[in-house]
N, C-alpha and C positions, 0 to 999 in steps of 0.2 A: 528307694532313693527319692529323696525331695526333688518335685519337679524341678529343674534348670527352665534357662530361659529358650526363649527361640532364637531363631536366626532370621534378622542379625541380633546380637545380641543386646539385651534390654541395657541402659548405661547403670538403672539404677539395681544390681545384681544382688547386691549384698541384702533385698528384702525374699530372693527367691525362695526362699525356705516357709516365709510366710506365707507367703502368695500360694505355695501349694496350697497349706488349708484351706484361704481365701478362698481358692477358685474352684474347688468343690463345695461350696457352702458348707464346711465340715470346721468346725474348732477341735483342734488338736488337742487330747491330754498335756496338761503342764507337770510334767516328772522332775521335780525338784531336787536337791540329793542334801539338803537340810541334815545335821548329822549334830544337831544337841545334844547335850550328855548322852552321849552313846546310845542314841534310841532310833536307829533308822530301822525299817523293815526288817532289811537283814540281820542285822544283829540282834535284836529279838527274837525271829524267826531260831538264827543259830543258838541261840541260848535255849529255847526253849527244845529243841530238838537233843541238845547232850546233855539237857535234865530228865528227858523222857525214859523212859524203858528203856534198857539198851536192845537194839537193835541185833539180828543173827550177826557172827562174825562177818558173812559176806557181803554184810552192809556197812562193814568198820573198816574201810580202805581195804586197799590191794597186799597188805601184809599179813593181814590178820593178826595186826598188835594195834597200840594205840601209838602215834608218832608223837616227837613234842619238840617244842622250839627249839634254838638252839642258837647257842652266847651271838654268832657270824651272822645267822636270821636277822635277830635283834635289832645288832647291830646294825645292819644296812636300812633298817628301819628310822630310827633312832636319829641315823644321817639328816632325813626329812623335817625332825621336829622342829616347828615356829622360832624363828631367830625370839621371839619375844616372850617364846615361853623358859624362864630362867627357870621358875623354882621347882624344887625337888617334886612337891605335889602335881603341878603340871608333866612334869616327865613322866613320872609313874600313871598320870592318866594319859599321857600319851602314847606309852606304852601298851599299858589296859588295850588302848583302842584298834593299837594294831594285833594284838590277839586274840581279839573279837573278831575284827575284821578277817584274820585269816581262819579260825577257829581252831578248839584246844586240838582236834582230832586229827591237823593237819598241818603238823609240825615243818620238820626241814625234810622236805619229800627227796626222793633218791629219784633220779630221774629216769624213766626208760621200764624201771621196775613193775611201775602201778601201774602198766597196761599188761603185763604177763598174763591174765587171767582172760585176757578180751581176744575175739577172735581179731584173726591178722588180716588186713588185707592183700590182696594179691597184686603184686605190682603191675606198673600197666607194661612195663619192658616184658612182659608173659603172659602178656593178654593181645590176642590176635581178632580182630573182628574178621567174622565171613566176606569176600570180597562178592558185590553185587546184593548182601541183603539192607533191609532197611536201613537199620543201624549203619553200617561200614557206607552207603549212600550218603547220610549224615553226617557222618566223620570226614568223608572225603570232599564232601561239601566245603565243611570248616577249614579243612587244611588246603583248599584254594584261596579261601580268602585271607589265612594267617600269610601265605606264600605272595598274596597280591599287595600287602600292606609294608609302602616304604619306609625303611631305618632311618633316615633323615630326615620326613615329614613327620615319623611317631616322636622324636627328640630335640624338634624343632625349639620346642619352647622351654625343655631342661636346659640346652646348650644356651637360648637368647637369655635365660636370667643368670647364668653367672656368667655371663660377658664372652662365651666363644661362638667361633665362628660357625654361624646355621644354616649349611647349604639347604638347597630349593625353600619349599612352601610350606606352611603349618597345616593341617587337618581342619576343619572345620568342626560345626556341630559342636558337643560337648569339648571337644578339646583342643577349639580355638583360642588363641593367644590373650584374646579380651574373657576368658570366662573363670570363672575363681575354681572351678573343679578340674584345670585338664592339667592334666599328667592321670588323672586314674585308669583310663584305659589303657596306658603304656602298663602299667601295674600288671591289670586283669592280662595283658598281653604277654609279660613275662610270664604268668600261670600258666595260662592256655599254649602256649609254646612249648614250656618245660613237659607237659602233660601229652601234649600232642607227639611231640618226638618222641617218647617213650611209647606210646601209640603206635610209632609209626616208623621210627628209625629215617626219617625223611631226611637226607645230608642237606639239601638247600635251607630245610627249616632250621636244621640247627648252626649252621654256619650265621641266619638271618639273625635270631637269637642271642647267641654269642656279642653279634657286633650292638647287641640294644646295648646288652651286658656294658659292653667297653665303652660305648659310648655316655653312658650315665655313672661308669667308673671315673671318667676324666672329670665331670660336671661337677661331681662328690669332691673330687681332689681339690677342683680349680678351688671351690668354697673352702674348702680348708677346716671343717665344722664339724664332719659328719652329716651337717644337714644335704637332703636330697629332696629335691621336691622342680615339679616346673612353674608353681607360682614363688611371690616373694614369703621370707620368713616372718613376715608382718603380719602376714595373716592370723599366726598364734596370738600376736599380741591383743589382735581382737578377741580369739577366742577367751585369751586368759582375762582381757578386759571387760567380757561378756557384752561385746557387741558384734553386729548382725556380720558372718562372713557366711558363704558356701561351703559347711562341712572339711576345712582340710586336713581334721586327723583321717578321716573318710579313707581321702584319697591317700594319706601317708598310709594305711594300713594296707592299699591296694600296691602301691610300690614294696613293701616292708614283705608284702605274703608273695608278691610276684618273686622277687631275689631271693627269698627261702625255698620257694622249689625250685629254682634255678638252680640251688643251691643240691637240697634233698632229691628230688626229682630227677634233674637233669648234670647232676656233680661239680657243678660250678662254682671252684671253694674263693675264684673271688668276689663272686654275690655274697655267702655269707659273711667276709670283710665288709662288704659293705654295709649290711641290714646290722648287722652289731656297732658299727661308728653310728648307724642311725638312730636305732635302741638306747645307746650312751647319750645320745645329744637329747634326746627328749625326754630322759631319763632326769638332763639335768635342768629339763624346763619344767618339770612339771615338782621337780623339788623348791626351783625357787618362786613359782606359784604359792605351793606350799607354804615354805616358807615365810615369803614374805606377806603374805597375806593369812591365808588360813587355808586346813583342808573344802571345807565346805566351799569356797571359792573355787577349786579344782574340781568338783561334786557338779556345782554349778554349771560349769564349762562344760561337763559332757551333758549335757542337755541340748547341743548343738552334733550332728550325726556323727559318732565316730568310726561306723563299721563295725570291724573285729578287732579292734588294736587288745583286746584282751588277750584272744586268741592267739594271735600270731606271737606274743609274745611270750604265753606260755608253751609254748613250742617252740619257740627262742631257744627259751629258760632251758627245756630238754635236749638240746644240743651242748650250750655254756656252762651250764649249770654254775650262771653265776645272778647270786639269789639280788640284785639288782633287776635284773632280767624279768625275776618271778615278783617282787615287789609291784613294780611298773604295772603288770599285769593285773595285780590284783587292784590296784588304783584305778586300771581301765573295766573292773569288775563295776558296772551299774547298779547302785545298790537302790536307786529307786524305784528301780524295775525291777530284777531280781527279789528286794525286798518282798513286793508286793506278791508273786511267786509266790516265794519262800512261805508267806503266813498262811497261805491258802492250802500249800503243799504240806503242810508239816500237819494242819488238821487234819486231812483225809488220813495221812500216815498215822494217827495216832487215831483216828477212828477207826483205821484198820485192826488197831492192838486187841481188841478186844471187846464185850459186851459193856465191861465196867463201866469206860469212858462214858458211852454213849448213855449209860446210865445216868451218870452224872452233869450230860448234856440236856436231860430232860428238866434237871432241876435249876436252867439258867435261862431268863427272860430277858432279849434282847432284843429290839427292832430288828424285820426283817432284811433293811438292807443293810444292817451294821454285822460286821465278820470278829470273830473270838478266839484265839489259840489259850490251851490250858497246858499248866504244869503238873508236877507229878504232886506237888502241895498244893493243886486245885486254886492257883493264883490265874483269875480271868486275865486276860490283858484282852480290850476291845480296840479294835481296830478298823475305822468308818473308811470304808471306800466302796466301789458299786461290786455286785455278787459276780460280779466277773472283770475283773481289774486290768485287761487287756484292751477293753473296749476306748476308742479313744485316741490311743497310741498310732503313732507312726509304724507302717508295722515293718518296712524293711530296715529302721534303724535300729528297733529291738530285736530280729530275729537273731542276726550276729551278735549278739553280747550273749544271748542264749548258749551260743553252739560256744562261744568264750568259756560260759559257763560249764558246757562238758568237757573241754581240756582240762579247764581249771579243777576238774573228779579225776580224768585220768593221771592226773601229776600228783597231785594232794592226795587222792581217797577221800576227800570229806564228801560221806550221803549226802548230804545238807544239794549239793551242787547236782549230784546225780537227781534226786528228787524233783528239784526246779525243771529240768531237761522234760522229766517225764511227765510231770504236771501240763508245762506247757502243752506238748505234743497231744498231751489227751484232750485238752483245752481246744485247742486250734481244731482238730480231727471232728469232736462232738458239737461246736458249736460255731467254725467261722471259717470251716472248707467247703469249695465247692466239689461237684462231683468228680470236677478233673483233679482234683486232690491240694488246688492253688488255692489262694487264700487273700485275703486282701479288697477291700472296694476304694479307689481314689487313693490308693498305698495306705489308708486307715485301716482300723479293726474297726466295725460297726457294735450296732449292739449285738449283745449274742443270740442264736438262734432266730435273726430277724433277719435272712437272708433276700427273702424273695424281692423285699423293698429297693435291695441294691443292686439288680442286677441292668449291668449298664453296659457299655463300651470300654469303659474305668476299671473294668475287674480282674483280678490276679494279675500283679505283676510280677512280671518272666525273676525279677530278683528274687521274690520270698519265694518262690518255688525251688530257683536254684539254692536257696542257705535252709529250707526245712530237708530238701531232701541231704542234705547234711546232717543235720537235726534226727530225720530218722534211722539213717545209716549207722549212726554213730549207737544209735542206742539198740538197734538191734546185732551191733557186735556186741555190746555189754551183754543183754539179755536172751539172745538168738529167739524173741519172740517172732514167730509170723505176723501179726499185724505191722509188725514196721516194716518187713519185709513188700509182704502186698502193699502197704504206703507207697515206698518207693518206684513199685513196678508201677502204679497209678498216675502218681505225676511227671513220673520219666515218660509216662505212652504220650501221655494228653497233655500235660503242663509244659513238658521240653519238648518234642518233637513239634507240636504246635510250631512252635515260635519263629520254624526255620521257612521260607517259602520256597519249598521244593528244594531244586537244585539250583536257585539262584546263590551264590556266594555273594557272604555279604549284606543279606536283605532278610533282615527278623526286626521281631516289634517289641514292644514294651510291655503290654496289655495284651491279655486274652480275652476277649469280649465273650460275654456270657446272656445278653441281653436279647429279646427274642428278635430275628430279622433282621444281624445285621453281621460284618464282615470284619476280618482282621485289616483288611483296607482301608475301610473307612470308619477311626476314630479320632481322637484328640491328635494323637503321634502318627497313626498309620504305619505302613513298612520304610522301616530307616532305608538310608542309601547308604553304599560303601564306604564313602569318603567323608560323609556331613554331619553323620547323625552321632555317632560315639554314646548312645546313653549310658545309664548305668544299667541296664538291662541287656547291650550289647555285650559289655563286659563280662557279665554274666555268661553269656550267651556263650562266646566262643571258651570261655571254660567247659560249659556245658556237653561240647560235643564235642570237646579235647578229652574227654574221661570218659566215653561210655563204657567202658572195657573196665571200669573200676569197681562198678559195685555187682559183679555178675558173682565172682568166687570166691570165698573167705576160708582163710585157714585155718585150724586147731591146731594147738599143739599138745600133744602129752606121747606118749609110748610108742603109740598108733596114730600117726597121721589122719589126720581127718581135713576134709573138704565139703563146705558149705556150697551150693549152689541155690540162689535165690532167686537168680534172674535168667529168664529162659530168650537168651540171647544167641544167634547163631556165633560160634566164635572159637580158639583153639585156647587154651590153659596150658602154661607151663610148669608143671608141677611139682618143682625141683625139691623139695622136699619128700617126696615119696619118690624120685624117679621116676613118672610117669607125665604120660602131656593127653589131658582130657580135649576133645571135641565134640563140641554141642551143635548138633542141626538141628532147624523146626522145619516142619511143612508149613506152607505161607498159613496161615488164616483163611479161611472164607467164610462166608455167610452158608453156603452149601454143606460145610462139612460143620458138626456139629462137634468138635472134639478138635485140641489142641495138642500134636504131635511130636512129641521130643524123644531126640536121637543121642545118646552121650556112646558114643565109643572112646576106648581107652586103650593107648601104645604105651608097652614097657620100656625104657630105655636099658634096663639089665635084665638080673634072674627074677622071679615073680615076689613081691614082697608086699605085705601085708597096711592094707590104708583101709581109712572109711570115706564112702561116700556120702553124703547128708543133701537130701535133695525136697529141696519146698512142693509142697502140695497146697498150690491156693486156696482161700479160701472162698475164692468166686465157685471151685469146681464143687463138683457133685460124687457122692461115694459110687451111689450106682451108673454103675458104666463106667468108673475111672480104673485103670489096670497099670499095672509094671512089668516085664518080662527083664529076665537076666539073661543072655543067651538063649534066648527063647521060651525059657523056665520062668511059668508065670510065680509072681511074688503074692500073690493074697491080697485082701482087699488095700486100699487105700482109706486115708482118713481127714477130708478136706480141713486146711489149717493148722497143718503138721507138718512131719519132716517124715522122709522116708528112706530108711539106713544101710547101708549094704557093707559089709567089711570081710573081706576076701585076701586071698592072694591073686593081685590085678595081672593079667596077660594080655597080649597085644589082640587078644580074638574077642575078646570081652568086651561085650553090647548090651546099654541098658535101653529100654527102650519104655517113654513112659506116653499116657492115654489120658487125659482129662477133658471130660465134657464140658461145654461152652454153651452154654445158655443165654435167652434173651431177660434182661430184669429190669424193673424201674428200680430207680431212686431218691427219695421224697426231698425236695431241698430244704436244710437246714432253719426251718422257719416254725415255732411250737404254736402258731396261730393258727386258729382253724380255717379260717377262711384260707388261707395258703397251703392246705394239706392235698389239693389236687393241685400242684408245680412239682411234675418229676422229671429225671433226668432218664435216658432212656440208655443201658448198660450192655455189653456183647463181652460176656468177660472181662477183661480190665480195660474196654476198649469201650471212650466213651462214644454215643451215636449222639452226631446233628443232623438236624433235617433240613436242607435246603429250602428257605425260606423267607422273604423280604417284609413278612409282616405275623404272617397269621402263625398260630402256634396252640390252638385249639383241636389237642388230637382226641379220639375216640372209639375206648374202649367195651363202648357197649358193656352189657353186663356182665361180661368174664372178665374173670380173676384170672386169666393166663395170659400170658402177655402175646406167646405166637397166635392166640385167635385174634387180635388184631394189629399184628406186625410178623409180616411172612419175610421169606429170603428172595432176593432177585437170583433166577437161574442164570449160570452162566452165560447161557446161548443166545440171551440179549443182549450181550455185546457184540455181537454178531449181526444183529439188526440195526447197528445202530446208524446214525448218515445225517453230512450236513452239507445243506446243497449253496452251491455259491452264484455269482455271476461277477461279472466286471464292470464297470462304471466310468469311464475318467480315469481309465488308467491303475482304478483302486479296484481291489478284491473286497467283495460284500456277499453275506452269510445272509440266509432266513431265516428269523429271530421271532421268537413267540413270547418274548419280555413284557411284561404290566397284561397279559391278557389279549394283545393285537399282534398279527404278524404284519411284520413291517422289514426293513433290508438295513444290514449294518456293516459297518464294516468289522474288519475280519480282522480278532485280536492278535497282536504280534507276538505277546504270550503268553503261555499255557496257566490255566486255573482260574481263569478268570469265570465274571460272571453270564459274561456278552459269548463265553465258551459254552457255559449251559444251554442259553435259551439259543443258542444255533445247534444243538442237537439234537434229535430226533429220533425217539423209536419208530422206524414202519415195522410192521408187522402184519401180517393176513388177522381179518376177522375172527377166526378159527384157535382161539389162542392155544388150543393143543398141536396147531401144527404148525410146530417150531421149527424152523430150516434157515439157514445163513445165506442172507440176501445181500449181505455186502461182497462178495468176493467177484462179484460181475455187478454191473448195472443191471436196477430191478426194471427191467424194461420188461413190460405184459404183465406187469402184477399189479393186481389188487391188495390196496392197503388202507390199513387205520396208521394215521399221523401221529402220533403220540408226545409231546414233547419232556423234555429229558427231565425235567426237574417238578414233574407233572404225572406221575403215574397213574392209569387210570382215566386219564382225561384226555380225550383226542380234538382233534381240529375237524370240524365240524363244513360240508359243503358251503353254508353261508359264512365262514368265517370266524367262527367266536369257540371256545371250548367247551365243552359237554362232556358228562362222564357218561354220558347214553349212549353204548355205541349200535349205531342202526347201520342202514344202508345211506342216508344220508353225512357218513362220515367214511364212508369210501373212496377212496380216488386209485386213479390208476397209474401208473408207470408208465407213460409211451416213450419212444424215441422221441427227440428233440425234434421239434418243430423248424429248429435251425439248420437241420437237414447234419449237424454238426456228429461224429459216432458217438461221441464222448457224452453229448448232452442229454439231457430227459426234460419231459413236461408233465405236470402234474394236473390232469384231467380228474373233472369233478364225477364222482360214480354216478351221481344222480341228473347228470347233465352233461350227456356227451358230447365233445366240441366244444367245450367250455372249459379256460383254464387257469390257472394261478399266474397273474402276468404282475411284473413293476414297471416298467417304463424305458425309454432309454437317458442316460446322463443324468442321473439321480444321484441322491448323494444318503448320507445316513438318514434315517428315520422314513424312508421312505415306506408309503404302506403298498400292500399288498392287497392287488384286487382283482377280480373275476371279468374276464374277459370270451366273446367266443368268436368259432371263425366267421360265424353269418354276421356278426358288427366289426369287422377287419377295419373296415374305414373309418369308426367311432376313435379308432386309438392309432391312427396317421398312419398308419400299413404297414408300421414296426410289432407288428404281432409273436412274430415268428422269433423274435430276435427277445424279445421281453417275457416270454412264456419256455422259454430255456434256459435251462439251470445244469449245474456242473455236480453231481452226486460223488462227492468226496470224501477223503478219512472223516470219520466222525471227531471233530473239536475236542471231545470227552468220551472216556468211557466209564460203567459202572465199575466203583470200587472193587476188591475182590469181597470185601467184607462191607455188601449191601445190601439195607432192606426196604422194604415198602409200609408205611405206618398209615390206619387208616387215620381219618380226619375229618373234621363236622364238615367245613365246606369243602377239603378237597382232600387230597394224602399226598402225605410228603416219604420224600426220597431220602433215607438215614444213610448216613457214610462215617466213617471216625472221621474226629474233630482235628485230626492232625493232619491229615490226608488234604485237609482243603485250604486253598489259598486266598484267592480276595474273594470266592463266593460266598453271598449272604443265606444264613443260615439261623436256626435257633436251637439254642442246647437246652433248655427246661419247655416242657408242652404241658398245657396247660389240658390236666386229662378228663375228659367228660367220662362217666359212667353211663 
C-alpha cells in the first residue's frame, strides 16, 4: 500500500501516493494502459500465444475443449461501446477488441466448473488449530483483538457520510474521518471475522460481525445507489478525472471481498445483496467512463491502487453468473502490467517447445536490453522495456491484480493467465525475495538481483507477503508442485508470524526490517497501536492469523479420496469426505534435536474405507536420516521435495509417523555482484536465524565449508543458569544491564521482548563449562562464577569491568550472601579481590554505572555499602529460545534465534561471512 499520511493527518492528502515515492528517493514505474489499435502488451502477448503450437490439452482450459463467445457475452459488452462510436466499422473494432481482450480460448466460461481439476481447499469450519501451540497462540492472539474492536467506532464514518446517526468516536490512524482511505479496514475486518469464526466458532465474534453486517446494510439503503463506501462518492470523480485521490477502488475492493466472505465464509446471504448493488453501481461507472470518454481513459484510471477489484469480482461473477459481473472484471484486468508478464511469459513458454525455436533465436540480433516474442510465421514483434519488467512498480499494488489474474484462469481456462501467475512467482522467488520469503524494499521492486543494496528498515511489507502467499497457494493447488508448497511454509514461519509482537493483541507492524542491527521497534512505522494505527498492513494482518488453519489440507477428488498435507501445523482435520478426522502433532523444534517430528493419527467415523494420504516432504530435509513408519511399519526411504503416498483402508488405530532432518545452512542474498556474494542469511529449516545485534554483523566461518563448525546449538541447561539481578531506587525496580559494552542500572522493562530485557540477562555459570548444574532454582550463594551476558556468548564480564572473551581467574566472582544482611539478597565479589564488590549507589536513577567498591574504603562511599552492593537474583528477563545457536564472529559471536520469535530486540538477519 502507498504510504498514508501520519497523524495528525497531513491536510494536503490527495499528493500521499506521490510522496511515498518521494520519500524513499525511489521514482515509481509509470504503468500506462495506452491501448491503440489494439496493441497493448496483453493483447499481443495473447495473440501470439493462440498462434503458437497448441499447447497439451491440460493447458487448454479446464474442459478440455476449446470455449467461444457467445451472442449474451457480447452483448453485455457491446453495452459499454463509445456513445460516439456510431459507424458500423467502429463497432466491429470495438468488438474485435473485446475478444482480444478476453481471448478466443475463453469463451462464455461455466462457472464452478473450471476449478474441477484443482485441489480443493479444506474449509476452515474443519480445521482445528492445537490449543497451546504456536500457531493457535497466534490465532488466539488475533481473536482478542477482533473481540476488543467496537462496532460503532469501526462504522463511524459509513454512518457520518450518508447522514445517520454515529454513536461514540471514530478510530484513528488510517481510518480516521479526515483520511481518503478509511473504511478499508472495516473491509479487511469483515474478512478476518468471517474467517476467524469459521476458526473458531466464537458466538461473541459472530454476533459482533453480524451487527458491522447491519449496520453498513442500513448506510447502503439510506444512499439509495448501491454505493457503499465511508468516504464521499466524489472521490471516483477524481479518479475517473485522473487527479490525485488515495486509492478508493482500493478500499471498495476491501469492502466488496470483506461482504463476500461474509457471504461465502460466514453464510451471510445479505452481504451478498449487498456486494452485488455494489458491483451494479460501479458497473455503471466505469461504463460511463467508457463511454463518455474512451476506454483508455478507464486504463488510465487504474493507474491509481486498485487492490483486487479484478479478483473479487471474478468471484462475484462464479456465484451470479451474470456476465456483467465477469466483464467488470476483466476491465479491472491491468493490462499494463499484466501485458508486460505476458511477453516475457509467452517467450520462456515457447522456448520451452523445443530446439527449433531456439534455433531460430540465434538467427535474431537485437540489443541486449530490448525483449522479442516470435510467431509460428517467425513475425519478431520487439518490445523495449528493462530485462526484468517488475523492477520499478509498486509492488503491493500489482501483486493483487496478479492473484485477479489466477481467478481470471480458474473461471476462463485461458493459459495465457495461468502463465502470467507462474512467470511472476518465479520472478519474485529468483530475483527480489528475501530469505524470509517477503519481497519488496520502500513497497517497490528494486532492481533485480541487487538486493544487498536495499536492505533497510523499509523491507517486505507485511501486505505483499500476505497476497504472494496467495499467489503461491493458488498455484500450487493447480500444479501440487512442492516448491510452492515450501514457499508458503517460509513466509508464513518468517514473513507472518514476524509481524505479531507476541501476545500483545492488536500490536503488529508494517515492515520487516531486514537491515543489519536493528529492530521491529524502531523504524519509519514501528509497532502500530490498537486503536490509531489501521494501516494497510494491519488489515492484512488480522486476515492473516484469521486463516492459519487454511492452507495446512487440500483435498482431491476422483474415486479415492485423497488428502494433501503440506503444512506441518499441530491441528485436527475434518475430513468429511472420507469419513475420517485427521490429527497432526509436532514435537516443538529445538536447536538440540536435529530432526523435525510429525504425528498424524487417524479416527474413522464408520466401517474402514479406502482414502489417500499425500504428505510433503520438504525440500529443506535430507534423505539420509528422514523415515516414515505406518503403525510402526517402516515405509522406505524418503525423497526430499516430494510427496509421500499411503492409500489404505484407514482405522481408528492407524499412526503415521514421520522423521525429517533439520539442518544448519546459509543463504546467499539475492545479489549476482561479486562483491556481495559473502551477505548470507543464516537457515534451521524453514526457520529463518537472527542474531542479536545493534550493529555488527561480520560473522566467521573460518575455512569450513560446514556450517555447524562454526555455529553450534545452545544446550538446554543454560536456561537454567540464567539470572537477572535487580535492586530498588526511588521506589522504582532497576536490573543490571551490560548494554553498549558498560554495566550500568536501568530500569526494569514492564514488557516482555524487549531490548533493555536482553542486556539485564545473564549467564553465570562455573568456569568449568562441562559442569553444567542448574543454579537458578536457589540463590547461587558460595559459587563461583563467570558473568556472561545474554546476548554475548562467549564473552564474560571481566573483574575490572569491561568484556573479554578470555576467560581466566580474573573474570570470576563469587556469589556471597547479601551484604544487607537481607536472605533474599546476594553480592557479587570480585574473584581476584576479595572484599571487593559490584556496588551502585543509593537514589539513582537509570544509567547509573556500576562500580567497585571494598569493605576497607566503607567510608569512601558514605557507609551505604552494604545497602549498594546488594542485589535481588531474580527470574531471568529472558530465556534462550528453544531453537538457539551460538554463531562464531570476527569481533565477537552472536546469539541466533528465529526471526519471529523476537520483538523490539535489535538484531541482523544477513551476516556478512568471513572465510
Amino acid at each position: 500500500m502507498a504510504r498514508g499520511p501520519g497523524v495528525p493527518v497531513a491536510a494536503a492528502l490527495g499528493a500521499v501516493v506521490i510522496l511515498a515515492a518521494a520519500w524513499h528517493g525511489a521514482e515509481g514505474k509509470s504503468c500506462t494502459n495506452a491501448f491503440p489499435g489494439l496493441t497493448s502488451h496483453t493483447e499481443r502477448a495473447a495473440a501470439q500465444l493462440r498462434s503458437a503450437p497448441r499447447a497439451p490439452v491440460s493447458e487448454r482450459g479446464h474442459h478440455g475443449h476449446e470455449q467461444h463467445l457467445t451472442h449474451t457475452d457480447e452483448s453485455t459488452w457491446m453495452s459499454l461501446m463509445p456513445r460516439r462510436a456510431l459507424r458500423r466499422e467502429e463497432a466491429f473494432d470495438w468488438l474485435m477488441l473485446y475478444r482480444k481482450l478476453r481471448g478466443a480460448t475463453a469463451g462464455a466460461p461455466r462457472p464452478g466448473v473450471a476449478a474441477g481439476e484443482f485441489l480443493s481447499e479444506a474449509s476452515l469450519h474443519d480445521v482445528r488449530l492445537e490449543p497451546g501451540s504456536l500457531y493457535w497462540q497466534a490465532q488466539q492472539t488475533n481473536l482478542e483483538y477482533l473481540l476488543l474492536l467496537d462496532v460503532d467506532r469501526l462504522v463511524w464514518s459509513f454512518r457520518k457520510q450518508v447522514g445517520l446517526t454515529a454513536p461514540g468516536t471514530p478510530y484513528g490512524g488510517w481510518e480516521g474521518p479526515d483520511v481518503q482511505l478509511r473504511g478499508h479496514f472495516v473491509g479487511h475486518y469483515l474478512s478476518a471475522t468471517a474467517k476467524m469464526w469459521a476458526s473458531t466458532h466464537n458466538d461473541t465474534l459472530s454476533a459482533k460481525m453480524s451487527s458491522v453486517v447491519d449496520a453498513l446494510y442500513d448506510c447502503q439503503k439510506k444512499m439509495g445507489t448501491g454505493y457503499l463506501s465511508a468516504f464521499p462518492s466524489e472521490f471516483f470523480d477524481w479518479v475517473e478525472a485522473i487527479k490525485p485521490v488515495w486509492a478508493p477502488y482500493y478500499t471498495i475492493h476491501k469492502i466488496m471481498q470483506g461482504l463476500l466472505d461474509q457471504y461465502t465464509v460466514a453464510g451471510n446471504s445479505k452481504a451478498l445483496d449487498m456486494v452485488v448493488k455494489m458491483a451494479n453501481y460501479f458497473s455503471d461507472r466505469v461504463m460511463n467512463v467508457i463511454q463518455k470518454y474512451s476506454i483508455e481513459r478507464h486504463w488510465e484510471s487504474l493507474n491509481e491502487e486498485t487492490g483486487g477489484m479484478n479478483d473479487v469480482l471474478y468471484q462475484l461473477y462464479t456465484i451470479t453468473n451474470d456476465l456483467k459481473h465477469l466483464t467488470l472484471a476483466h476491465l479491472f484486468d491491468k493490462p499494463c502490467f499484466l501485458g508486460l508478464l505476458a511477453v516475457q511469459c509467452i517467450l520462456l513458454w515457447k522456448l520451452n517447445l523445443g530446439s527449433w525455436y531456439k534455433t531460430q533465436l540465434t538467427k535474431i540480433t537485437v540489443p541486449l536490453e530490448g525483449f522479442f516474442c516470435l510467431t509460428d510465421s517467425l513475425v519478431y514483434v520487439y518490445v523495449s522495456f528493462q530485462a526484468d519488467s517488475i523492477s520499478g512498480f509498486h509492488s503491493n499494488t500489482h501483486i493483487p491484480v496478479v492473484i485477479g489474474a489466477q481467478m481470471r484462469y480458474e473461471v476462463t481456462g485461458d493459459p495465457l493467465y495461468k502463465q502470467i501467475s507462474t512467470f511472476f512467482m518465479d520472478t519474485i522467488n529468483s530475483s527480489h525475495s528475501y530469505a524470509t520469503g517477503g519481497t519488496s524494499a520502500g513497497e517497490f521492486w528494486t532492481d533485480p538481483k541487487h538486493l544487498a543494496e536495499t536492505l533497510s528498515t523499509e523491507n517486505e511489507e507485511s501486505c505483499t507477503t500476505y497476497n504472494m502467499l496467495k499467489i503461491s497457494r493458488n498455484l500450487f493447488r493447480w500444479t501440487k508442485e512442492i516448491a510452492y508448497a515450501d514457499y508458503y511454509e517460509r513466509a508464513l514461519i518468517n514473513g507472518v508470524l514476524s509481524i505479531q509482537r507476541g501476545t500483545d493483541p492488536g500490536v503488529m507492524i508494517y515492515m520487516l526490517p531486514q537491515a543489519p542491527g536493528h529492530s521491529k521497534a524502531v523504524s519509519y512505522h514501528g509497532w502500530g497501536t490498537k486503536y490509531d494505527s489501521f494501516w494497510c498492513c494491519y488489515g492484512t494482518g488480522i486476515e492473516s492469523f484469521s486463516k492459519l488453519g487454511d492452507s495446512i489440507y487440500f483435498e482431491e477428488k476422483g474415486d479415492t479420496p485423497a488428502l494433501n498435507i503440506i503444512q506441518y501445523i499441530p491441528s485436527t482435520f475434518n475430513w468429511k469426505a472420507a469419513g475420517l478426522t485427521v490429527s497432526q502433532q509436532i514435537k516443538t523444534p529445538s536447536s538440540s534435536d536435529l530432526y523435525l517430528q510429525i504425528s498424524l493419527s487417524i479416527f474413522a467415523k464408520m466401517k474402514s474405507q479406502s482414502a489417500k494420504l499425500r504428505v510433503r516432504i520438504p525440500s529443506w530435509t535430507f534423505a539420509d536420516g528422514a523415515g516414515a513408519t505406518l503403525n510402526d511399519k517402516d515405509l522406505g526411504s524418503l525423497s526430499p521435495g516430494s510427496f509421500l503416498s499411503v492409500t489404505k483402508l484407514w482405522n481408528s488405530e492407524d499412526h503415521l509417523s514421520l522423521r525429517f532432518p533439520v539442518r544448519l545452512r546459509t543463504e546467499a542474498i539475492k545479489d549476482d555482484r561479486l562483491e556481495y556474494a559473502s551477505l548470507q542469511a543464516v537457515l534451521f529449516g524453514p526457520f529463518v536465524l537472527a542474531g542479536l545485534s545493534t550493529s555488527d554483523w561480520d560473522a566467521k566461518a573460518g575455512n569450513s565449508s560446514t556450517v555447524s563448525d562454526w555455529i553450534t546449538a545452545v544446550p538446554p541447561v543454560y536456561n537454567s543458569q540464567l539470572v537477572t539481578f535487580t535492586q530498588v531506587s526511588n521506589g522504582k525496580t532497576f536490573v543490571l544491564s551490560s548494554a553498549n559494552g558498560s554495566l550500568t542500572m536501568q530500569e526494569r522493562p514492564e514488557v516482555d521482548g524487549t531490548d533493555t530485557a536482553i542486556h539485564a540477562t545473564f549467564r553465570a555459570h562455573p568456569q568449568d563449562s562441562t559442569e553444567l548444574h542448574d543454579i537458578y532454582g536457589t540463590t547461587m550463594k558460595g559459587a563461583s562464577v563467570l558473568i556472561e551476558p545474554f546476548d554475548l556468548p562467549g564473552t564474560v564480564i571481566t573483574n575490572n569491568l569491561t568484556l573479554s572473551a578470555q576467560k581466566g581467574s580474573d573474570s570470576l566472582f563469587n556469589i556471597v550472601p547479601g551484604l544487607d544482611g537481607n536472605p533474599n539478597s546476594v553480592s557479587l565479589e570480585l574473584g581476584t579481590k576479595p572484599g571487593c564488590f559490584l556496588v551502585t549507589g543509593t537514589d539513582y536513577s537509570a544509567g547509573t554505572k556500576i562500580q567497585v567498591s571494598c569493605k576497607s574504603s566503607l567510608q569512601s562511599i558514605g557507609g551505604i555499602l552494604e545497602q549498594a552492593a546488594s542485589f535481588v537474583q531474580t527470574v531471568p528477563l529472558r530465556q534462550y529460545h528453544p531453537i538457539s545457536f551460538v554463531a562464531k564472529g570476527v569481533r565477537r559471536n552472536f546469539l541466533l534465534e528465529p526471526l519471529y520469535s523476537l520483538r523490539d530486540e535489535f538484531y541482523t538477519v544477513y551476516f556478512n561471512i568471513w572465510a
